[in-house]
Structures are given as structure tokens and as C-alpha cells.
Backbone as JSON, one array per atom type, in Angstrom:
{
  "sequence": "XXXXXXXXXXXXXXXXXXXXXXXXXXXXXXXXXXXXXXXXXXXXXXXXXXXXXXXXXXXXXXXXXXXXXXXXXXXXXXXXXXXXXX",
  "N": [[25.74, -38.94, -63.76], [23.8, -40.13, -66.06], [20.46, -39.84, -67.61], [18.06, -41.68, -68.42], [14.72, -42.2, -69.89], [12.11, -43.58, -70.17], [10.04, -44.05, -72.85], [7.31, -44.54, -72.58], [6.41, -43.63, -69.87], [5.27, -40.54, -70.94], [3.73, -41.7, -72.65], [1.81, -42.54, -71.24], [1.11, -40.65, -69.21], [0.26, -37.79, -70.15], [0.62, -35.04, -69.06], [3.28, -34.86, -68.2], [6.78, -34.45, -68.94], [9.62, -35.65, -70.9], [11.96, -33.78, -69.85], [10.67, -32.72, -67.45], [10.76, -35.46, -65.86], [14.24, -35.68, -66.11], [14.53, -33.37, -64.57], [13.39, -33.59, -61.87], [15.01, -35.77, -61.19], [17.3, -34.77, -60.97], [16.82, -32.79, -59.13], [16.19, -34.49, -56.47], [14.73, -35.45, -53.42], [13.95, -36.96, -51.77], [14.72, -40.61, -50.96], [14.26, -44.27, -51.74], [15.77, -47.3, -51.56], [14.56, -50.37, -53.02], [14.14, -54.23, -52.63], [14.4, -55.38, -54.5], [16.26, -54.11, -55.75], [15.69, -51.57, -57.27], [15.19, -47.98, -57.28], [13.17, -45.8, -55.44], [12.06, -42.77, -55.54], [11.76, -38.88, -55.04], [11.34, -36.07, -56.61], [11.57, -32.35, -58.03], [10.3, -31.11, -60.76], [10.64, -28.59, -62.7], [8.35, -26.97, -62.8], [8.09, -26.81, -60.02], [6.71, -29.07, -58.81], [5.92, -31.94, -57.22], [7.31, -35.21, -58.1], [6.63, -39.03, -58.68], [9.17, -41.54, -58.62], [10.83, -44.35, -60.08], [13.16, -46.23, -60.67], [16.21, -48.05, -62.38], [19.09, -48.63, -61.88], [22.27, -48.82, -63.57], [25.31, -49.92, -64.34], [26.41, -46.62, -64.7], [24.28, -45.3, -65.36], [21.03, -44.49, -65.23], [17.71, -45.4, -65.57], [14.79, -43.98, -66.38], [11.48, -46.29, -65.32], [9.1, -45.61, -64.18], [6.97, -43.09, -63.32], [5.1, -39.85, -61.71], [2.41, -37.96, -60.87], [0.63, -35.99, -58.33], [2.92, -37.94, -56.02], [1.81, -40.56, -54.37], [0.22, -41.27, -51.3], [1.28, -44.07, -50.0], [3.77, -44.09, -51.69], [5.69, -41.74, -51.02], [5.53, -42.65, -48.26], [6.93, -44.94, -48.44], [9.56, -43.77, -49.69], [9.97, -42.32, -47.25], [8.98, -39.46, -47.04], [7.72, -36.54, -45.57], [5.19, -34.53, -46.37], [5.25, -30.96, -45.81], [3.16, -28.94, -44.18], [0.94, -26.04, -44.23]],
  "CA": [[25.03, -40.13, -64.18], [22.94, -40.31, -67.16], [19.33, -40.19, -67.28], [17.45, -42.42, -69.35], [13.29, -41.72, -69.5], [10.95, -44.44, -70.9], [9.21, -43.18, -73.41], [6.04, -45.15, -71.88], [5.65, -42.77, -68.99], [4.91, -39.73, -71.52], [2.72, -41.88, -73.36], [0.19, -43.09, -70.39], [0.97, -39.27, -68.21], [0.69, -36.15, -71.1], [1.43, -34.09, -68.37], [4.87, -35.42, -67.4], [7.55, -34.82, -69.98], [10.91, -36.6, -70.62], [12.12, -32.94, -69.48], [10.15, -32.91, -65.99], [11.3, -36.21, -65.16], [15.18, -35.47, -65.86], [14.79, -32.6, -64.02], [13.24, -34.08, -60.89], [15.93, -36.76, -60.66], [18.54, -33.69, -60.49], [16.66, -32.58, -57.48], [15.81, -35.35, -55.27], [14.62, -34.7, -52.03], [14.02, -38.51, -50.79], [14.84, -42.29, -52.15], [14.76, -45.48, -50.98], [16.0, -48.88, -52.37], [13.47, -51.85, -52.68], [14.28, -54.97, -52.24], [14.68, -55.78, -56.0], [17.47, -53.28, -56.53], [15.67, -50.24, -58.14], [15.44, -47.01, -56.42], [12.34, -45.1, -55.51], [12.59, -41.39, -55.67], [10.37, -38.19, -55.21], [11.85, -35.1, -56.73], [10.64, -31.74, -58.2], [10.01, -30.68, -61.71], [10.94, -27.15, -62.88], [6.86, -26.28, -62.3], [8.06, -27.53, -58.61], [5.48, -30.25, -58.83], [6.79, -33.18, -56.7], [7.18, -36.44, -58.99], [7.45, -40.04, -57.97], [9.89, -42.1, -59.9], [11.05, -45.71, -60.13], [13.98, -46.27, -61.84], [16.94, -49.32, -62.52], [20.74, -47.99, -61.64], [22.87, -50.35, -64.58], [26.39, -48.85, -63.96], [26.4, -45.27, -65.18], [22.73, -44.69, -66.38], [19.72, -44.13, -64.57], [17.01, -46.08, -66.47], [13.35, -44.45, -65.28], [10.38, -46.62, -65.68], [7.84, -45.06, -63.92], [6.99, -41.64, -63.26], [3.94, -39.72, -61.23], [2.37, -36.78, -60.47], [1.39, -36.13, -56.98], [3.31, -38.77, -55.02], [0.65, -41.12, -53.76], [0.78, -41.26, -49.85], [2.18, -44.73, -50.4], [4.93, -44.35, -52.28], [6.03, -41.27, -49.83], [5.72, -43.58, -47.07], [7.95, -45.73, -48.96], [10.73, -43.01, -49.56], [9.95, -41.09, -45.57], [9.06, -38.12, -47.64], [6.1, -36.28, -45.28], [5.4, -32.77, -47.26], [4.88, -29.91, -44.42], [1.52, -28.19, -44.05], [1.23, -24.92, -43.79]],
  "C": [[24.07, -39.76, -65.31], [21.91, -40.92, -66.85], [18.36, -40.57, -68.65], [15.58, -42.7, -69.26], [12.51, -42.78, -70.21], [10.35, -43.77, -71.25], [7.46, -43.23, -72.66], [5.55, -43.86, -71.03], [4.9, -41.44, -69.6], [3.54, -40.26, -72.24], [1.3, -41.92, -71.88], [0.02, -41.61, -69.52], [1.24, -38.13, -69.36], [1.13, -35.09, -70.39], [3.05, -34.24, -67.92], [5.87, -35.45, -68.72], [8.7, -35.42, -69.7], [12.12, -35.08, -69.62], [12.2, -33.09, -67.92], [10.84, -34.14, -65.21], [13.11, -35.83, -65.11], [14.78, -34.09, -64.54], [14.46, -32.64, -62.49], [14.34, -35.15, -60.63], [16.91, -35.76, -60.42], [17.79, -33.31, -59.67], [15.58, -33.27, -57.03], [15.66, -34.89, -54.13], [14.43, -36.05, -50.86], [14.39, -39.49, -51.94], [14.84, -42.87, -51.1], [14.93, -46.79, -52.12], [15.36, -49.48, -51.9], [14.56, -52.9, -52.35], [14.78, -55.71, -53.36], [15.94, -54.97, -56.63], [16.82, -51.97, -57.34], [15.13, -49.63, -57.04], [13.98, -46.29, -56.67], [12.77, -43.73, -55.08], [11.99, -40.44, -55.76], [11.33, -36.74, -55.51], [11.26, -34.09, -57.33], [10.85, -31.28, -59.39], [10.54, -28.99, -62.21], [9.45, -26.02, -62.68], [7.03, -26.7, -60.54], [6.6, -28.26, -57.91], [6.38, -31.48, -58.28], [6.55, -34.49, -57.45], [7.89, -37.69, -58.27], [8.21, -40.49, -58.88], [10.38, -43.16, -58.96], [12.02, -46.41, -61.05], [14.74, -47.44, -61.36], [18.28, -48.13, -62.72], [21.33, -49.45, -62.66], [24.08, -49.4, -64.87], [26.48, -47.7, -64.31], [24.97, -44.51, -65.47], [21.81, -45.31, -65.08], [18.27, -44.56, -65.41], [15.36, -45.8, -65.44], [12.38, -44.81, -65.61], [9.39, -46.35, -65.5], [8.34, -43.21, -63.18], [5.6, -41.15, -63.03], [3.63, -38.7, -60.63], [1.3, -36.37, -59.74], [1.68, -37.12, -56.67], [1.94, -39.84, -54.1], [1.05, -41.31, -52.45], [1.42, -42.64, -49.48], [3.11, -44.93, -51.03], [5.64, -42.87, -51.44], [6.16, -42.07, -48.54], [7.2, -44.47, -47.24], [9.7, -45.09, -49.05], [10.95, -42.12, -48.25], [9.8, -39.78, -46.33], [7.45, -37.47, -46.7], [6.75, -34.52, -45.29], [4.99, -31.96, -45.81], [3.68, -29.25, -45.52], [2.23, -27.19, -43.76], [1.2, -23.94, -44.58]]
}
């Protein structure tokens, strides 16, 4: 699938490149589908920094609009993602 990065998220997060996000959507570790059809998603960066993401599936391409760095304990809730302690 092809991954498509809004430039937006780079502009409003300098830490988060178009990089980081492809590379967290190749390793996913949770998702869930809303209710609207786009997919929430928490995967990890090549600094293995866990990133949320919010993207639109439009047959082949992966379109992500948002993008976030840590996971807010609501949007984990949202995908069942609970990080281990320890």
C-alpha cells in the first residue's frame, strides 16, 4: 500500500518527519476503525518513539492526516494499545 503524509503534520510537529510517519505505519502495533471510515493507528518510528496516526484508506493509498508524538492516553484507549511498565 502506498503511503501518502500530509505535509501539514510536519508543518504544526518539527519533530515528526514525512520519514517517521512512513515508517511507523510499516510497523503498527494497534488500529482501530472509527465510525467515519478512517483508521486510527499507533506505530513506531525508527527512534522507536510510538506515533499516533489518523489516516483515510482510498483504494491503494494510505492518505495520513494526522500524526503525534506520545500517543495521548485517549487515542490508545481508542486503538486498546496499553504500553507495559517496567
Amino acid at each position: 500500500m502506498e503511503i501518502v503524509v500530509h505535509p501539514r503534520i510536519h508543518e504544526r510537529h518539527e519533530n515528526i518527519s514525512e520519514r517517521d510517519v512512513i515508517e511507523a505505519m510499516n510497523n503498527i502495533i494497534a488500529s482501530a476503525l472509527r465510525g467515519n471510515g478512517d483508521w486510527c493507528s499507533i506505530g513506531f518510528d525508527l527512534q522507536a518513539r510510538p506515533i499516533e496516526m489518523v489516516y483515510k484508506v482510498v483504494g491503494d493509498v494510505a492518505i495520513v492526516y494526522h500524526a503525534f508524538t506520545p500517543p495521548t492516553k485517549k487515542f490508545q484507549k481508542e486503538v486498546g494499545f496499553t504500553p507495559k511498565r517496567g
